[in-house]
Legacy VTK file of the C-alpha trace (Angstrom):
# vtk DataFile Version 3.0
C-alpha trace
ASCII
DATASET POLYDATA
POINTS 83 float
8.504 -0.495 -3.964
8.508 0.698 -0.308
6.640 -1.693 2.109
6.019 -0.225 5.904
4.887 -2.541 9.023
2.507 0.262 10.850
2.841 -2.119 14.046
6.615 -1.979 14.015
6.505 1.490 12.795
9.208 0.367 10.119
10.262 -0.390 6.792
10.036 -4.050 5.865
12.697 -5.278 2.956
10.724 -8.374 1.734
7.703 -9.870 2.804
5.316 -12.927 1.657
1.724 -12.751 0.746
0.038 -16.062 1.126
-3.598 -14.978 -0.305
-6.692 -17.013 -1.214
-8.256 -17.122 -4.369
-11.201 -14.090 -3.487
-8.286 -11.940 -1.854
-5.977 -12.499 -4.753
-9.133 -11.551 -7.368
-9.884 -8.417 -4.868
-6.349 -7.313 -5.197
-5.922 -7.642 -8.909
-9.586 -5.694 -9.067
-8.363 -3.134 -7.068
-5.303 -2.229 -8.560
-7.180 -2.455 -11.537
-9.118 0.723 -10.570
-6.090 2.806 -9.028
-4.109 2.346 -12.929
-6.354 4.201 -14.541
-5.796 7.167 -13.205
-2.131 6.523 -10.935
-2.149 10.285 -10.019
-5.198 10.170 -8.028
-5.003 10.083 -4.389
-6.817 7.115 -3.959
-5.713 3.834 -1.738
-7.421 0.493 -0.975
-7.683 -2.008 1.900
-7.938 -5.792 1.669
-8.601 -7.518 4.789
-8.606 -11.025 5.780
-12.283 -12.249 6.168
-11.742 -14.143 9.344
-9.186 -11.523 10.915
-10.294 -8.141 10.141
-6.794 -6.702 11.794
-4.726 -8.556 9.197
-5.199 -5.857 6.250
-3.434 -5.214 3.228
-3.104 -1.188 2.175
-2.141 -0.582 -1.486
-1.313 2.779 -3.201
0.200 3.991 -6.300
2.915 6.286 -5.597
4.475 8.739 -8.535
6.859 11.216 -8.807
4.394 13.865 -8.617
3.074 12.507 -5.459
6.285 12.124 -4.304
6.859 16.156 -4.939
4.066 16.785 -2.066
5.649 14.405 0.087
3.943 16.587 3.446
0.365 14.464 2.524
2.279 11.651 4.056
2.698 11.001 7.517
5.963 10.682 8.736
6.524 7.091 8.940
5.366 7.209 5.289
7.710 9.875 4.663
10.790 8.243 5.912
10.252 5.268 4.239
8.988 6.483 0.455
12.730 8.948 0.884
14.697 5.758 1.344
16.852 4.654 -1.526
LINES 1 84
83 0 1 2 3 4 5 6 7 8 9 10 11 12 13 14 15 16 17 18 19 20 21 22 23 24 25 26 27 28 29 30 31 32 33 34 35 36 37 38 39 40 41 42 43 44 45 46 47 48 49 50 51 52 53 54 55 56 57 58 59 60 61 62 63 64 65 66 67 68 69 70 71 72 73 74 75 76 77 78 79 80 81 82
């Protein structure tokens, strides 16, 4: 799991997700979609409904994704090389 604050511009360690009901169902939905087929380059956005800058980004990353880590940008890439 690798979690990055784009504001801060770095890697978080923990965090807490205090979602309502329709977010939580939106997430589950959503990640849903990106399991069947993991590989794909595909990503999704949840945002709060009364504060459109409070988002969250989900993406399914695999080793074979990790291979071309270049698609990344390089705040991305620093964090998905940490161990």
């Amino acid at each position: 799991m690798r979690m990055i604050d784009f504001d801060r511009k770095s890697s978080l360690k923990s965090i807490y997700l205090y979602l309502t009901e329709s977010e939580a169902t939106q997430i589950k939905e959503e990640l849903e979609k990106l399991l069947k087929d993991p590989e794909a380059h595909e990503h999704f956005h949840v945002c709060d409904a009364r504060d459109p800058y409070r988002e969250i980004s989900c993406s399914i990353v695999t080793e074979i994704k990790l291979k071309n880590i270049s698609r990344y940008n390089k705040l991305e890439q620093q964090v998905l090389s940490e161990k």
